[in-house]
mmCIF entry with sequence, helices, sheets and N, C-alpha, C, O atoms, coordinates in Angstrom:
data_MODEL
# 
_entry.id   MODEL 
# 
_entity.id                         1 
_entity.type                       polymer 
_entity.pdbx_number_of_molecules   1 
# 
_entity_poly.entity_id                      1 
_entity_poly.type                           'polypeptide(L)' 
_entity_poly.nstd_linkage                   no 
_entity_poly.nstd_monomer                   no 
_entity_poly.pdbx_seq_one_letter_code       
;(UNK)(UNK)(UNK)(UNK)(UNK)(UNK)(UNK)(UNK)(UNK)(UNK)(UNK)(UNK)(UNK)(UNK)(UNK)(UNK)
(UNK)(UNK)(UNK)(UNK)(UNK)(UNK)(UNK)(UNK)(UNK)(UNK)(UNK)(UNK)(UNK)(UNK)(UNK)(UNK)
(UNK)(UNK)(UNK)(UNK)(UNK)(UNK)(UNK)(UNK)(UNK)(UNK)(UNK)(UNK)(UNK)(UNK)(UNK)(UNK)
(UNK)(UNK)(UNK)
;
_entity_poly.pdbx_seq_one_letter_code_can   XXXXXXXXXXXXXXXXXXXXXXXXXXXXXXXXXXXXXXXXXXXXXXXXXXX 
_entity_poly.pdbx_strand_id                 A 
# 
loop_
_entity_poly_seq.entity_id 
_entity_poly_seq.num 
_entity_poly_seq.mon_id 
_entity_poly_seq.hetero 
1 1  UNK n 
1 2  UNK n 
1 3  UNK n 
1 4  UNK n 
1 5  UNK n 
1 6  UNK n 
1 7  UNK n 
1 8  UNK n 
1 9  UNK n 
1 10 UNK n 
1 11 UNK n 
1 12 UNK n 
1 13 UNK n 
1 14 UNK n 
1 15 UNK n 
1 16 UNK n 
1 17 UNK n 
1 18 UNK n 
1 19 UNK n 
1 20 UNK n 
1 21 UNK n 
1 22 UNK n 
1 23 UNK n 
1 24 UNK n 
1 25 UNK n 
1 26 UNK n 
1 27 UNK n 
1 28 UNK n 
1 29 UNK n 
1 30 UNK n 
1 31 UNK n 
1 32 UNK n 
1 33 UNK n 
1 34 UNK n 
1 35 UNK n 
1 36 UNK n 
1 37 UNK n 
1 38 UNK n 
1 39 UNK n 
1 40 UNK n 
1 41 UNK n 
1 42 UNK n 
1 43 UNK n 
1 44 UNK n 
1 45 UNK n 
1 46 UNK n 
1 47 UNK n 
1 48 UNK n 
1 49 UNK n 
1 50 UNK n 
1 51 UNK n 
# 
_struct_asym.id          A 
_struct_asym.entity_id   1 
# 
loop_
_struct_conf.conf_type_id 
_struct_conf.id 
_struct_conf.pdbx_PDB_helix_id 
_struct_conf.beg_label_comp_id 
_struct_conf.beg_label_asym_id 
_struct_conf.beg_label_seq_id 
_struct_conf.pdbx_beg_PDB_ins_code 
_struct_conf.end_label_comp_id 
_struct_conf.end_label_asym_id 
_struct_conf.end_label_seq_id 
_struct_conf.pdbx_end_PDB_ins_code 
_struct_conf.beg_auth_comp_id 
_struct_conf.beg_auth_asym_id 
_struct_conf.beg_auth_seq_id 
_struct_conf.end_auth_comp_id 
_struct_conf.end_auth_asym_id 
_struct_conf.end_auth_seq_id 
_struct_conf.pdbx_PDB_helix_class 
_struct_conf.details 
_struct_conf.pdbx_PDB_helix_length 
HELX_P HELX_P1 AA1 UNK A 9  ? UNK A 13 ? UNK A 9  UNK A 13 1 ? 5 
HELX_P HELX_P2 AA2 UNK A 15 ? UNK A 22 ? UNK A 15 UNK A 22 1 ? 8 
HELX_P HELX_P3 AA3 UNK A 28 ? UNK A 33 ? UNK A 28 UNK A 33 5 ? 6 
HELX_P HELX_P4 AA4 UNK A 39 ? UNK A 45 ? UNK A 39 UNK A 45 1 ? 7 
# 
_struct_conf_type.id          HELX_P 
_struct_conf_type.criteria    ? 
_struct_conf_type.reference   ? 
# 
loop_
_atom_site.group_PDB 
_atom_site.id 
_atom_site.type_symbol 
_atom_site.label_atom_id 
_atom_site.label_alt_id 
_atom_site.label_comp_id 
_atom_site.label_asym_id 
_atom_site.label_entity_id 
_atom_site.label_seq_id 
_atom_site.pdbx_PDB_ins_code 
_atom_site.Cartn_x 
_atom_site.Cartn_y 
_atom_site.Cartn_z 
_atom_site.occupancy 
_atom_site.B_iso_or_equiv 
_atom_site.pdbx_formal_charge 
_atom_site.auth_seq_id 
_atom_site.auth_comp_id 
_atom_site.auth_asym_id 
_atom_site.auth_atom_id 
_atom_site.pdbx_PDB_model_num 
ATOM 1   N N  . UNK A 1 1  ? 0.809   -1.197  0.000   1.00 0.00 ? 1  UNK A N  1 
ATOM 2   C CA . UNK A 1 1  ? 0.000   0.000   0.000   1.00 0.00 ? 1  UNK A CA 1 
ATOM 3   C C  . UNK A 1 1  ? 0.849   1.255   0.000   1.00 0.00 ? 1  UNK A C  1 
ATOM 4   O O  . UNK A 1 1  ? 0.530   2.439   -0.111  1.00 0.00 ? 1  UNK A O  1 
ATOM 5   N N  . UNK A 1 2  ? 2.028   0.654   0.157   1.00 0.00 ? 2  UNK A N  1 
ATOM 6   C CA . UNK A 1 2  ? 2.929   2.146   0.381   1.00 0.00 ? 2  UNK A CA 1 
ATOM 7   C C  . UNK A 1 2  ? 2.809   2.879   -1.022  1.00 0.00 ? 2  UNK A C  1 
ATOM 8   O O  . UNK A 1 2  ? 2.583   4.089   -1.007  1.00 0.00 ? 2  UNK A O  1 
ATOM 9   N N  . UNK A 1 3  ? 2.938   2.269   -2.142  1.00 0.00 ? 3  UNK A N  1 
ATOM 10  C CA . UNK A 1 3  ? 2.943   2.890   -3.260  1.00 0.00 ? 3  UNK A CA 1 
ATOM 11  C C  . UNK A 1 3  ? 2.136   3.308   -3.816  1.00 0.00 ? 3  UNK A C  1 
ATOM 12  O O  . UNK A 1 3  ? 2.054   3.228   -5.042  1.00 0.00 ? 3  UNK A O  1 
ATOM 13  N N  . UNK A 1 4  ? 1.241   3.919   -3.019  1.00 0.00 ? 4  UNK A N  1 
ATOM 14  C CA . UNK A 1 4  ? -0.626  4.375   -3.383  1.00 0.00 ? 4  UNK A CA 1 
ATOM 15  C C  . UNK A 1 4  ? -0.450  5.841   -2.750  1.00 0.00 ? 4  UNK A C  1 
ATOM 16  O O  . UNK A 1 4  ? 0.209   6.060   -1.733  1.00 0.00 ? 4  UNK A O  1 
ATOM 17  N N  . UNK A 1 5  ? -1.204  6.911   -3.570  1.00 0.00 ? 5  UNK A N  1 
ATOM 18  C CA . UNK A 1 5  ? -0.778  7.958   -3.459  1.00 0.00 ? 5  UNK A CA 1 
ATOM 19  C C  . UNK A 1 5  ? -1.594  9.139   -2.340  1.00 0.00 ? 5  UNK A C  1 
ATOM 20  O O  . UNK A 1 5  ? -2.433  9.999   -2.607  1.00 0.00 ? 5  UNK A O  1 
ATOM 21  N N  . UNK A 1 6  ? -1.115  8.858   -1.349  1.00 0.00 ? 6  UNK A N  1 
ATOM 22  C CA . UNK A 1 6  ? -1.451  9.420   -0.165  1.00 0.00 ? 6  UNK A CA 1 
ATOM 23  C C  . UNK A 1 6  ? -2.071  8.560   0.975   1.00 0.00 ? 6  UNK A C  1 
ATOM 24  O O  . UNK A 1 6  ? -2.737  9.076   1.872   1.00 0.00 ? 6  UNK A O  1 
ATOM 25  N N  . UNK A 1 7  ? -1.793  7.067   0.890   1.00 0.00 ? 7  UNK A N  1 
ATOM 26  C CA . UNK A 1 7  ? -1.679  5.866   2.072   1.00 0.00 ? 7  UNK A CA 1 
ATOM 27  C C  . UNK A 1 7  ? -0.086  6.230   2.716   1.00 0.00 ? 7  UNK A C  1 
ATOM 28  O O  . UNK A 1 7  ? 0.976   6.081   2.112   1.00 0.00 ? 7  UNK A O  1 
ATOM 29  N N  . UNK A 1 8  ? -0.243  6.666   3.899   1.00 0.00 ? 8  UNK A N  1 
ATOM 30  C CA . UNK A 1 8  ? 0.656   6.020   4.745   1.00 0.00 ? 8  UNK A CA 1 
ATOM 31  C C  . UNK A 1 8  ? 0.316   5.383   5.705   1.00 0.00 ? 8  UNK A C  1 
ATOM 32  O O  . UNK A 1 8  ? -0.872  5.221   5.982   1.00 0.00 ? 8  UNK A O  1 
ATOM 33  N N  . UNK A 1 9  ? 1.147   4.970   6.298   1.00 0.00 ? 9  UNK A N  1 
ATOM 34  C CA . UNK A 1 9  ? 1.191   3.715   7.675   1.00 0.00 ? 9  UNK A CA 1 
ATOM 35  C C  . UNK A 1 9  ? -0.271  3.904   8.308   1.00 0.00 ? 9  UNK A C  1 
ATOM 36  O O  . UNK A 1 9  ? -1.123  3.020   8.398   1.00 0.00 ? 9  UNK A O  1 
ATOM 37  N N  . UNK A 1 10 ? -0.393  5.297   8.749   1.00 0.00 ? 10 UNK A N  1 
ATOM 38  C CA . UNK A 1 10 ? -1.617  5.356   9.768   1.00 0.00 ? 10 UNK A CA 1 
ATOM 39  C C  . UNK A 1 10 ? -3.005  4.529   8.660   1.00 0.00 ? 10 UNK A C  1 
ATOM 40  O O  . UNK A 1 10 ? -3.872  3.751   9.059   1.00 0.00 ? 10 UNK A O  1 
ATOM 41  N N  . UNK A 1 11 ? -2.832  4.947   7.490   1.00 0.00 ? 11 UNK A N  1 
ATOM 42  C CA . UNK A 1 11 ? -4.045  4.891   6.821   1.00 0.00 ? 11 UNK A CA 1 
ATOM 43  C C  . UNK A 1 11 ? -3.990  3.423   5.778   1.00 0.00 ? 11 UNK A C  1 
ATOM 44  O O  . UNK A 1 11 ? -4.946  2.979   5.143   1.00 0.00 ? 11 UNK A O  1 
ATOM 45  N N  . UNK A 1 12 ? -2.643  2.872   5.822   1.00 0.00 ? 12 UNK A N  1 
ATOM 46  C CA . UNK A 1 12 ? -2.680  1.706   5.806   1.00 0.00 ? 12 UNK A CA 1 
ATOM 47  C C  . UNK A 1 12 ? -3.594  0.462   6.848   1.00 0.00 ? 12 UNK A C  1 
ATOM 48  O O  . UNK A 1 12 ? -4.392  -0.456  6.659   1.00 0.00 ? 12 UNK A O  1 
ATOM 49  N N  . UNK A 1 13 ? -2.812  1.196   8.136   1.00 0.00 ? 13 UNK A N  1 
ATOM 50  C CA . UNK A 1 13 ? -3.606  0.241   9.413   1.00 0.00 ? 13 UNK A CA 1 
ATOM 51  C C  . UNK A 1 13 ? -4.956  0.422   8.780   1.00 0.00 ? 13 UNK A C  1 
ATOM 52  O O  . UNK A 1 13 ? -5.201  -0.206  7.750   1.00 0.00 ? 13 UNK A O  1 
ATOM 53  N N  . UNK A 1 14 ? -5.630  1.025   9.173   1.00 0.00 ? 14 UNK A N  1 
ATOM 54  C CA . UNK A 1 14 ? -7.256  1.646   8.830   1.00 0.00 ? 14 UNK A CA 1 
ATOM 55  C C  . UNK A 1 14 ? -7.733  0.438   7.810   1.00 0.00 ? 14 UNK A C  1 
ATOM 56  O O  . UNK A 1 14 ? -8.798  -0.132  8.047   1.00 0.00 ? 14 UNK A O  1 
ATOM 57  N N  . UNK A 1 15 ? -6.973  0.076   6.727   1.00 0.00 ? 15 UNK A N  1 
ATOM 58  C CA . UNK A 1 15 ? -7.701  -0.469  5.801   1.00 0.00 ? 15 UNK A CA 1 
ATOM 59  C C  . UNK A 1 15 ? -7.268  -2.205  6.021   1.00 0.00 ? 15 UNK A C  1 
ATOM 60  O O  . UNK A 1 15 ? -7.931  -3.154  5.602   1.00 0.00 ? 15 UNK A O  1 
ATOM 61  N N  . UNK A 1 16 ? -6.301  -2.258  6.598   1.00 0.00 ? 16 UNK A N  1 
ATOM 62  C CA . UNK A 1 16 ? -6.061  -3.485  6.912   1.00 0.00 ? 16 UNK A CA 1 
ATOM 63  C C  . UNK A 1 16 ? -7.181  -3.817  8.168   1.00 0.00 ? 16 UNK A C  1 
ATOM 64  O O  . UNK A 1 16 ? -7.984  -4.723  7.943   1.00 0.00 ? 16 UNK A O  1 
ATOM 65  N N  . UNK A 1 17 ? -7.238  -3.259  9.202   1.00 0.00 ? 17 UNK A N  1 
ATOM 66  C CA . UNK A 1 17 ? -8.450  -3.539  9.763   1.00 0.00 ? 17 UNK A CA 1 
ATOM 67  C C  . UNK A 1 17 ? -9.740  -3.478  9.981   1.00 0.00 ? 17 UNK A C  1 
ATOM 68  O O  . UNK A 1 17 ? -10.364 -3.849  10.976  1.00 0.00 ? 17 UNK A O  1 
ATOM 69  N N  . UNK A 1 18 ? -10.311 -2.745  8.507   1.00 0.00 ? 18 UNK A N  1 
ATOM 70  C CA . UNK A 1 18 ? -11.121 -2.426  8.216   1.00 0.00 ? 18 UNK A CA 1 
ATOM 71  C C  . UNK A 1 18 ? -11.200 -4.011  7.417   1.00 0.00 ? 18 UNK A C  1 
ATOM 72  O O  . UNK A 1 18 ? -11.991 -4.844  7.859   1.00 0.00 ? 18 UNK A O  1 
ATOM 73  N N  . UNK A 1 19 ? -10.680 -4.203  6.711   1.00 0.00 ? 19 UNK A N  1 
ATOM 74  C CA . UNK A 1 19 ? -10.650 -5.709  5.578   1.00 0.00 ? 19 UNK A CA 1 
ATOM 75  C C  . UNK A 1 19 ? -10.906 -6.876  7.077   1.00 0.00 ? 19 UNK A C  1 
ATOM 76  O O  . UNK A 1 19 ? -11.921 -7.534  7.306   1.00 0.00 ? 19 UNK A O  1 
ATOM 77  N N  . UNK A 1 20 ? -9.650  -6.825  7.891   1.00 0.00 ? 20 UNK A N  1 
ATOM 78  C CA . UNK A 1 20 ? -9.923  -7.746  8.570   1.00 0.00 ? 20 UNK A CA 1 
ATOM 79  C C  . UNK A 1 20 ? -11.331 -8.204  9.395   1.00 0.00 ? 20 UNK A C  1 
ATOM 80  O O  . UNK A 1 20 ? -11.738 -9.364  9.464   1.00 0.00 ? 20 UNK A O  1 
ATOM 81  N N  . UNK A 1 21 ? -11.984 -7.009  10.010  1.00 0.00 ? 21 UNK A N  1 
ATOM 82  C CA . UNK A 1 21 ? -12.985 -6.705  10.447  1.00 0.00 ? 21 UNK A CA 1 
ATOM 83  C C  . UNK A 1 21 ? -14.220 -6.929  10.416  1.00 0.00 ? 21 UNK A C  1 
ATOM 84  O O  . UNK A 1 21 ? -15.018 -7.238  11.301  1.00 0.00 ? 21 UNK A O  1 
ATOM 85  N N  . UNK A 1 22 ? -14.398 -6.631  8.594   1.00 0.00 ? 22 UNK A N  1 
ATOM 86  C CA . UNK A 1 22 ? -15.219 -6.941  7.739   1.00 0.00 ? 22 UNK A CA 1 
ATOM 87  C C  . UNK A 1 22 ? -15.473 -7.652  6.732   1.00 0.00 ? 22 UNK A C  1 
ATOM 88  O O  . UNK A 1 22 ? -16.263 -7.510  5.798   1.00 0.00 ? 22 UNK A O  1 
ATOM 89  N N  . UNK A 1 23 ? -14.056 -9.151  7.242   1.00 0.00 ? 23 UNK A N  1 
ATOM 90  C CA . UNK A 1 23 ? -14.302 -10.141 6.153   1.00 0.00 ? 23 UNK A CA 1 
ATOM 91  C C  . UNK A 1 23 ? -13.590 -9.916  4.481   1.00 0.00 ? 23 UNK A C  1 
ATOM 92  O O  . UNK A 1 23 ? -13.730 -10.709 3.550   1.00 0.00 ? 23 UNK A O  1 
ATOM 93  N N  . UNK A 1 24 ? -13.012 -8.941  4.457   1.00 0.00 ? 24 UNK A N  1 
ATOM 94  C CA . UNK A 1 24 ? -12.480 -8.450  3.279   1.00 0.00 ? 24 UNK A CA 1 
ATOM 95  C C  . UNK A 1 24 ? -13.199 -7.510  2.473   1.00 0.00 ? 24 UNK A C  1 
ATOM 96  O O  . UNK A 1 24 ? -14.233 -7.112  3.009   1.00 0.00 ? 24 UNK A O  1 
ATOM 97  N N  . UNK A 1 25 ? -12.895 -6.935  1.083   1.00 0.00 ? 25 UNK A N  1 
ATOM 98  C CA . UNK A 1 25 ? -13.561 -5.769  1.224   1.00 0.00 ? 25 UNK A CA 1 
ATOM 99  C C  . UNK A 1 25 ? -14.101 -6.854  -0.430  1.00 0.00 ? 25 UNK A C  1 
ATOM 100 O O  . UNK A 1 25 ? -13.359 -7.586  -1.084  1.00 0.00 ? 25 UNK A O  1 
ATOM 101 N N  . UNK A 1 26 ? -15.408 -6.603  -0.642  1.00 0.00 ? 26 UNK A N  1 
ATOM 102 C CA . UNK A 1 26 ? -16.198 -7.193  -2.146  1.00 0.00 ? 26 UNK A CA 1 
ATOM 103 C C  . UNK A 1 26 ? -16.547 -6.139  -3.107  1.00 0.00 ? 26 UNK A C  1 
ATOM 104 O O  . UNK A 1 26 ? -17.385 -6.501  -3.932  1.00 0.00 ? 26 UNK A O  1 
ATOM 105 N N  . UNK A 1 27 ? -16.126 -4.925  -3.220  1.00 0.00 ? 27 UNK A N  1 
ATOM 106 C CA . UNK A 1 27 ? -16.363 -4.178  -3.604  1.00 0.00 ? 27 UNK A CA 1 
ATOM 107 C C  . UNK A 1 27 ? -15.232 -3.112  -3.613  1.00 0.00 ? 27 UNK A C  1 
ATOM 108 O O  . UNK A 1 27 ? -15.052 -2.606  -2.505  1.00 0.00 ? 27 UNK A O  1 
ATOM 109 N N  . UNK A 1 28 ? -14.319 -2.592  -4.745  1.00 0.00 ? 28 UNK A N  1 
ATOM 110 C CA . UNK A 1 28 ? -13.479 -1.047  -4.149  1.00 0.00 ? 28 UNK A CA 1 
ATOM 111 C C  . UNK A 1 28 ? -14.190 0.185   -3.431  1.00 0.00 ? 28 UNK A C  1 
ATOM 112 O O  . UNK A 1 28 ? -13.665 0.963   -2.636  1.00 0.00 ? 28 UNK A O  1 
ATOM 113 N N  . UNK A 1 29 ? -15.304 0.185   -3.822  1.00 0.00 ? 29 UNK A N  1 
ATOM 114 C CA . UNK A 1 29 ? -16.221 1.180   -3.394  1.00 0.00 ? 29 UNK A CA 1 
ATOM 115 C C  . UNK A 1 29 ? -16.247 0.908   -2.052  1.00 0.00 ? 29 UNK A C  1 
ATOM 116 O O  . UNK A 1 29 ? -16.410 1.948   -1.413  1.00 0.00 ? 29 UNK A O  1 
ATOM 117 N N  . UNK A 1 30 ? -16.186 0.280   -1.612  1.00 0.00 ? 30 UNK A N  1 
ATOM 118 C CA . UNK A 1 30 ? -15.753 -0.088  0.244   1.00 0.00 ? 30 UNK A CA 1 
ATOM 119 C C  . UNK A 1 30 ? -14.956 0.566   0.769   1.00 0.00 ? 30 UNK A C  1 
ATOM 120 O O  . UNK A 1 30 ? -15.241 0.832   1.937   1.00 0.00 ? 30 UNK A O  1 
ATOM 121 N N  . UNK A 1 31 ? -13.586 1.159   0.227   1.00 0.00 ? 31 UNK A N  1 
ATOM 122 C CA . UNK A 1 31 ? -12.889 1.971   0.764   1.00 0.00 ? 31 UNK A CA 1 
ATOM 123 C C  . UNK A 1 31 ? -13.412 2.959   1.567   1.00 0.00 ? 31 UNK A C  1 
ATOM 124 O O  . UNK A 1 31 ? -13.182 3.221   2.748   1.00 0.00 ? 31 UNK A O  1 
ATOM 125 N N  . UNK A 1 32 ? -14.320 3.591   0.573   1.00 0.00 ? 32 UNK A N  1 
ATOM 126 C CA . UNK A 1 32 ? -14.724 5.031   1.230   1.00 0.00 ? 32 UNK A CA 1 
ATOM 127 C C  . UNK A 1 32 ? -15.843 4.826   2.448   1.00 0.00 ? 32 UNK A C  1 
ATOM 128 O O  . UNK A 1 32 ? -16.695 5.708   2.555   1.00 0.00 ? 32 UNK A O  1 
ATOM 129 N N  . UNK A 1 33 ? -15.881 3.572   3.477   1.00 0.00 ? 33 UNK A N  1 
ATOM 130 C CA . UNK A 1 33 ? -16.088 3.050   4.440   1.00 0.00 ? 33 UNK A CA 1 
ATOM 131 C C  . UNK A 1 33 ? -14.961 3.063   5.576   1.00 0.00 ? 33 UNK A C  1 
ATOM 132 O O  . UNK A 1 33 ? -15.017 2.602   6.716   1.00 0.00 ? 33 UNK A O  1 
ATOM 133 N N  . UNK A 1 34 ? -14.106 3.611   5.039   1.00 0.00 ? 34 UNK A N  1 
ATOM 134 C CA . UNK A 1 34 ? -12.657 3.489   5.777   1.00 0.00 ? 34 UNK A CA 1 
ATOM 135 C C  . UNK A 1 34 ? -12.295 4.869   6.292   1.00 0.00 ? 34 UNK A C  1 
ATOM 136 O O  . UNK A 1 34 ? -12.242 5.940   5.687   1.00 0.00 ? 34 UNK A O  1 
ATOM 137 N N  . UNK A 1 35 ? -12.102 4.628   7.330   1.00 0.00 ? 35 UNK A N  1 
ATOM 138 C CA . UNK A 1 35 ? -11.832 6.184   8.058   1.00 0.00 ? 35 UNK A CA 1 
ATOM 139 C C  . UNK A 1 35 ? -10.500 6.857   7.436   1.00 0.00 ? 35 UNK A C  1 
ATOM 140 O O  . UNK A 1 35 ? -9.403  6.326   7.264   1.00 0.00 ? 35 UNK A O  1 
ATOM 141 N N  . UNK A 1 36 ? -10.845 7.967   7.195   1.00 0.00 ? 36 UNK A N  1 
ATOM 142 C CA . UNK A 1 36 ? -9.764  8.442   6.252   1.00 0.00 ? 36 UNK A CA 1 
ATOM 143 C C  . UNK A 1 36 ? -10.031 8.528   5.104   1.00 0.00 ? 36 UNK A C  1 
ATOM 144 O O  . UNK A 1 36 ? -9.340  9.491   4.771   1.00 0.00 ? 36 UNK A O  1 
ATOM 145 N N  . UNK A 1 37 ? -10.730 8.094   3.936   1.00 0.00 ? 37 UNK A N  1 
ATOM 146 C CA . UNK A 1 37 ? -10.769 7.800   2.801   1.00 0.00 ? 37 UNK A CA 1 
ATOM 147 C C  . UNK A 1 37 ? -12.133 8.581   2.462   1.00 0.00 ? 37 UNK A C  1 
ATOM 148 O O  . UNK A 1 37 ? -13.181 8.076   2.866   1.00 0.00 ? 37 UNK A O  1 
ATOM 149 N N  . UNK A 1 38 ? -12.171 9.646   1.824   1.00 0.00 ? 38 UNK A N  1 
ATOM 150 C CA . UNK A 1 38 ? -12.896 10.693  1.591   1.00 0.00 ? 38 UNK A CA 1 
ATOM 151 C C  . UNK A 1 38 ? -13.023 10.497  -0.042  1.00 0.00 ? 38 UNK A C  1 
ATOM 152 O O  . UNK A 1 38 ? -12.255 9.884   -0.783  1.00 0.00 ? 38 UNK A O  1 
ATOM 153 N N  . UNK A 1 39 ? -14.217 11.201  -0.365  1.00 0.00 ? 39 UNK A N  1 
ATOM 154 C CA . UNK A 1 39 ? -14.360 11.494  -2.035  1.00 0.00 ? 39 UNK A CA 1 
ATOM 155 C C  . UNK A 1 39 ? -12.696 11.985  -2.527  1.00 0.00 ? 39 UNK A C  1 
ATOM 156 O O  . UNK A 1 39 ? -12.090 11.114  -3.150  1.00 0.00 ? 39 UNK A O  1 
ATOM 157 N N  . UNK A 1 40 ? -12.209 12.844  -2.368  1.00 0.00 ? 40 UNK A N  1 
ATOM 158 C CA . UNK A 1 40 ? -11.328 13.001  -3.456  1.00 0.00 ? 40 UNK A CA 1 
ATOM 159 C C  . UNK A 1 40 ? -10.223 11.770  -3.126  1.00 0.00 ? 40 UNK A C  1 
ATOM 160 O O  . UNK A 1 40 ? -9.779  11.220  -4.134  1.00 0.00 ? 40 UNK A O  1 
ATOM 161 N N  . UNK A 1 41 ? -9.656  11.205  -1.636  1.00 0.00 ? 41 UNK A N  1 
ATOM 162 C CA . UNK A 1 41 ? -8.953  10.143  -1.694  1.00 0.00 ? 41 UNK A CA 1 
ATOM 163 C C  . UNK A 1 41 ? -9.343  9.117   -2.872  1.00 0.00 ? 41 UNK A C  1 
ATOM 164 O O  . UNK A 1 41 ? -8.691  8.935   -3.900  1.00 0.00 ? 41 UNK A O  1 
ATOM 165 N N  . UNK A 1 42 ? -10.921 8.286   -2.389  1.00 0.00 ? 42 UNK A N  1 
ATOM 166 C CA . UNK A 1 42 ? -10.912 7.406   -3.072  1.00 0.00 ? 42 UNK A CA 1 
ATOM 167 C C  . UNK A 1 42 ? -10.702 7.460   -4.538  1.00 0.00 ? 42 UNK A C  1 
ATOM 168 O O  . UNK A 1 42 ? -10.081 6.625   -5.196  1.00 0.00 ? 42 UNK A O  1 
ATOM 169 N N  . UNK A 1 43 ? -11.404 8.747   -5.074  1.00 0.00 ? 43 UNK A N  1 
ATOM 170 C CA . UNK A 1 43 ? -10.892 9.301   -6.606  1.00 0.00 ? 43 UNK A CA 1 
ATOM 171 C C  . UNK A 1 43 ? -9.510  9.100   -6.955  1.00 0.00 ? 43 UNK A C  1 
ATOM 172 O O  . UNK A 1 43 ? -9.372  9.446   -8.128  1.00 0.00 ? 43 UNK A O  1 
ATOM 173 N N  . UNK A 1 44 ? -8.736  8.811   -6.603  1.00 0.00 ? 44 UNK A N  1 
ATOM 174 C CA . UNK A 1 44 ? -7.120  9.029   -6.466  1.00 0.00 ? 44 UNK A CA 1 
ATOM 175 C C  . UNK A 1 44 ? -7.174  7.208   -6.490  1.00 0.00 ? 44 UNK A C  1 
ATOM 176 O O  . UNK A 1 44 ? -7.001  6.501   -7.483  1.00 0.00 ? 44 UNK A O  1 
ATOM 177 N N  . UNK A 1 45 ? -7.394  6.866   -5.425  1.00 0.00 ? 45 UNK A N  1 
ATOM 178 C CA . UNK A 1 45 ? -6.889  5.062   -5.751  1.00 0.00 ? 45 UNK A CA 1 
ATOM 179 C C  . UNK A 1 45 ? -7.936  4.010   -6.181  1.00 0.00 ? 45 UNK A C  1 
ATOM 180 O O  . UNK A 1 45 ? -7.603  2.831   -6.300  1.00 0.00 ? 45 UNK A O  1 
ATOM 181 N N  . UNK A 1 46 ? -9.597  4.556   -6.487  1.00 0.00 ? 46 UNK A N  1 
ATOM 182 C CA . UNK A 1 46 ? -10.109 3.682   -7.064  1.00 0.00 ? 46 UNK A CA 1 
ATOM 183 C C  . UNK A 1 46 ? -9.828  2.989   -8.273  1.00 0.00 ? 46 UNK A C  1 
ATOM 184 O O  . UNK A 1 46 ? -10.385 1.956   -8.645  1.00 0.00 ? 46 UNK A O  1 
ATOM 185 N N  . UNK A 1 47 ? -8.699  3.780   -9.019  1.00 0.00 ? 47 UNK A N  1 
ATOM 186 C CA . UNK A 1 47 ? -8.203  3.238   -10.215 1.00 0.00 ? 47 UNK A CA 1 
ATOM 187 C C  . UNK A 1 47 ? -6.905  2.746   -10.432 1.00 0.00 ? 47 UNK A C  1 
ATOM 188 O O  . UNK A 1 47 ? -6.033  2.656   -11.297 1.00 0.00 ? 47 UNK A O  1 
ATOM 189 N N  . UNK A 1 48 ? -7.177  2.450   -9.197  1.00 0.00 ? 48 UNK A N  1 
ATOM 190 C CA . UNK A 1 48 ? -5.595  1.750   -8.441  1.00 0.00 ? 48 UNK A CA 1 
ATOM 191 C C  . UNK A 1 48 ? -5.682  0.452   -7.738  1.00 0.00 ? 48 UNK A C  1 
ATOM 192 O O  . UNK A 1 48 ? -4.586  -0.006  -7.414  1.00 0.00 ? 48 UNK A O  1 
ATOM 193 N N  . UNK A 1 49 ? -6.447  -0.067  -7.505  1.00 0.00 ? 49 UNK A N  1 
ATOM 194 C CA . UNK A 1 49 ? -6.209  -1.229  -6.745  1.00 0.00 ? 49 UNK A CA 1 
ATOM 195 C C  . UNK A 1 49 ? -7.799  -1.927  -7.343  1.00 0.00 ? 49 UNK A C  1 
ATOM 196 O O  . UNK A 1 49 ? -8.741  -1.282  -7.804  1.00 0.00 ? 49 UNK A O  1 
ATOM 197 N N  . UNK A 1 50 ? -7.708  -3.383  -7.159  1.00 0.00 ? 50 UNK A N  1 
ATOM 198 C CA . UNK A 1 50 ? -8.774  -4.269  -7.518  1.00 0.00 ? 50 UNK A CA 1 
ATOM 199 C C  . UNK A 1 50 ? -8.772  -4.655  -6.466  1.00 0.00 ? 50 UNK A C  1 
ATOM 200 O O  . UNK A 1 50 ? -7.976  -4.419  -5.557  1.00 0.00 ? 50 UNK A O  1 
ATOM 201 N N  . UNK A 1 51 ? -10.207 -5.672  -6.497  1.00 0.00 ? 51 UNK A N  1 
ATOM 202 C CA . UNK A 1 51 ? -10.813 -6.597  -5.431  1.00 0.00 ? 51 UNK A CA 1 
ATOM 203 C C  . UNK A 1 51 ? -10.469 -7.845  -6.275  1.00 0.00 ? 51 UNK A C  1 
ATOM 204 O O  . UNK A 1 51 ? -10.757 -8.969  -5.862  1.00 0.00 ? 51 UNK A O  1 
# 
């Protein structure tokens, strides 16, 4: 996740225990369920990472 553009550590954790939490994520659109991860974030890495 480091190489995603504006994840660091803090906001790494967040999504790792957000996945863990919730069984994994079935959807990218799940992100923006993740503390931290706002409209313009997710705009930035929805076209960055798959499920």
């Amino acid at each position: 996740m480091d190489t995603l553009p504006g994840v660091g550590e803090v906001l790494a954790r967040r999504i790792v225990d957000y996945r863990e939490s919730h069984g994994g994520f079935r959807d990218v659109a799940q992100l923006q369920d993740v503390s931290g991860i706002g409209d313009s974030k997710y705009a930035d890495l929805k076209d960055k990472v798959t499920v």
